[in-house]
C-alpha positions as CSV (number, residue, x, y, z in Angstrom):
1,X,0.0,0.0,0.0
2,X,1.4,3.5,-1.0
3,X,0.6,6.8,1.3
4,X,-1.5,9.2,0.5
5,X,-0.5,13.0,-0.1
6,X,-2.4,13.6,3.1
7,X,-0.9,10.9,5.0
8,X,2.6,12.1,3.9
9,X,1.9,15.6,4.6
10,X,1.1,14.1,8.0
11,X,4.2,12.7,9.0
12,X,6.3,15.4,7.4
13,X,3.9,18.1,9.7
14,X,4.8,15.7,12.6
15,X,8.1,15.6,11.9
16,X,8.7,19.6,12.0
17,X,5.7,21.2,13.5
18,X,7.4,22.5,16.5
19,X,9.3,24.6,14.3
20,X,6.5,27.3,13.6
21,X,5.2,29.3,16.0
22,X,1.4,28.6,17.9
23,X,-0.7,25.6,19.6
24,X,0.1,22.4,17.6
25,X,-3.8,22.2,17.0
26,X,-4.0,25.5,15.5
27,X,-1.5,24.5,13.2
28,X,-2.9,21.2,12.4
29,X,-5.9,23.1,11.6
30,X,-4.0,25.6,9.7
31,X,-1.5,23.2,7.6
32,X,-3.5,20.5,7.0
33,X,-7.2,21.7,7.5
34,X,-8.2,18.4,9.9
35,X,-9.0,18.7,13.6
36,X,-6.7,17.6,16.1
37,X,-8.4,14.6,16.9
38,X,-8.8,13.0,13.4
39,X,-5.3,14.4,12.8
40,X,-4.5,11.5,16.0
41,X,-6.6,8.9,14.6
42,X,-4.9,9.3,11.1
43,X,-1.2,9.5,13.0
44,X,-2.1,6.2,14.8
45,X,-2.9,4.4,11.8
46,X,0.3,5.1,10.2
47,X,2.5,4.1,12.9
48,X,2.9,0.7,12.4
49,X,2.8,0.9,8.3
50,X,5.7,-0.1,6.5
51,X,5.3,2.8,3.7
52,X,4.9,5.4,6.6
53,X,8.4,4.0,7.8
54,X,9.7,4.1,4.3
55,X,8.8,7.3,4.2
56,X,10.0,8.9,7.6
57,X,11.7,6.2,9.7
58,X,12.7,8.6,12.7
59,X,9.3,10.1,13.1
60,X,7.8,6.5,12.8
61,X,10.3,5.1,15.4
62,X,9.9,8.3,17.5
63,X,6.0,7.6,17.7
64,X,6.7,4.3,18.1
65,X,9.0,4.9,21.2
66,X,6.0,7.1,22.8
67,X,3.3,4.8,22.0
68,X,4.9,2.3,23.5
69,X,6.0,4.0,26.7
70,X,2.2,5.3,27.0
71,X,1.3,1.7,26.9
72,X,3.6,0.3,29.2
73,X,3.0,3.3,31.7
74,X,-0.9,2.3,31.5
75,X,-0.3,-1.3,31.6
76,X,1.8,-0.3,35.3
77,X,-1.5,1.5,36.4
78,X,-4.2,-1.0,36.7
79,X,-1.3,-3.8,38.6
80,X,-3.6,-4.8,41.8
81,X,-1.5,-4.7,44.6
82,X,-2.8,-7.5,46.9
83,X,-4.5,-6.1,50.2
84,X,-2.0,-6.3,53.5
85,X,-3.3,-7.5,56.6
């Protein structure tokens, strides 16, 4: 499967975003005319396609890294301790 224009204007946003001035949802708005959340949704989906790494392995990796760590750090939230008597 090949990306889209949108879906590569998506990673190349993601990859340099920070580098304009403003909220990172105004710009989304701005730059790619999609709200933040289906700007997410779309970002999501792409992280684990092999064309979106193709495209731009570092920000693939990068969002990789973060997904992962959010998962792991939610995972470490619902642990039960057992009660101590």
């Amino acid at each position: 499967m090949q990306l889209s224009d949108r879906e590569r204007a998506i990673l190349d946003f993601e990859r340099s975003w920070w580098q304009h001035p403003g909220a990172k949802e105004e710009l989304i708005r701005q730059h790619l005319g999609l709200s933040p959340t289906r700007y997410y949704q779309v970002l999501a989906a792409l992280v684990d396609r092999a064309d979106a790494y193709a495209h731009d392995p570092l920000v693939v990796r990068r969002l990789r890294r973060r997904r992962d760590r959010r998962r792991a750090g939610a995972a470490g939230d619902r642990t039960i301790e057992p009660n101590r008597r």
